[in-house]
Each structure stands twice: as structure tokens, then as C-alpha cells.
C-alpha positions in Angstrom: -11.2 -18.1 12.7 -9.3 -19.7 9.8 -8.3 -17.6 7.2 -9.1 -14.8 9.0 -6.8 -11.7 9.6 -6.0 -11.8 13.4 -5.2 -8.5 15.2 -1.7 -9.5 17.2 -1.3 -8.8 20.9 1.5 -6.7 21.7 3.3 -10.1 22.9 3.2 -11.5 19.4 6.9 -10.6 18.5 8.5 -12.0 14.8 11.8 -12.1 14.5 12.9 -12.9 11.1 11.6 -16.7 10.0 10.1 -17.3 14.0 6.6 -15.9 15.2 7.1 -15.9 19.1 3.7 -16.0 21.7 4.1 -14.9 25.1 2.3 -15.7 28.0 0.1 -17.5 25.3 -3.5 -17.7 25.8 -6.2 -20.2 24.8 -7.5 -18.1 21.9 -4.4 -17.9 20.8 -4.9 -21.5 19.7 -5.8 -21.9 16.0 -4.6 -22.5 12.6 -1.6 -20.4 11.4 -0.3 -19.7 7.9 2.5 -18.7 6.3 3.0 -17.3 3.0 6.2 -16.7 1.3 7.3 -16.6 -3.2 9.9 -18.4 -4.4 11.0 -18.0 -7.7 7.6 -16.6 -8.9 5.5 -19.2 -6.8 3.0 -18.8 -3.5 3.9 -21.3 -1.1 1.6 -21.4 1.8 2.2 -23.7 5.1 -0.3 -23.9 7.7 -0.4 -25.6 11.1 -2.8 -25.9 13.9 -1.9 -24.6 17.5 -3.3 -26.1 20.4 -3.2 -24.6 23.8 -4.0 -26.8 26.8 
């Protein structure tokens, strides 16, 4: 579920700004955030997989 803390599958590799899904699956599909400061400010991004 959105906002929600997901547990990653050991498929899920990051590899410095790129979050990688192997052999992705249909709950994989969801809304994913990402968080990062600039210059003393949160900026948050999120976008919705879909898996067909």
C-alpha cells in the first residue's frame, strides 16, 4: 500500500540514482517514492507502476 514501507525482494537491486526489478511481478505494481534534500529542502517524487 501507498506510503507504506515495502520489504524488497532479493531482485530489487539500486544502483546509485536507478531502482532495478527483476523478473517483476504483479504486486510489485504500485506507487513508488523517492526522497532526496537539496540545499536544506525534502523533495519527494512519486510514480505509479503498472504491471500488465
Amino acid at each position: 500500500q501507498e506510503c507504506k514501507p515495502k520489504m524488497w525482494r532479493s531482485i530489487v537491486i539500486q544502483k546509485g540514482n536507478t531502482l532495478s526489478i527483476q523478473e517483476v511481478q504483479e504486486e510489485d505494481g504500485g506507487n513508488y517514492t523517492c526522497e532526496l534534500k537539496f540545499e536544506g529542502k525534502l523533495i519527494r517524487r512519486t510514480v505509479e507502476l503498472k504491471v500488465t
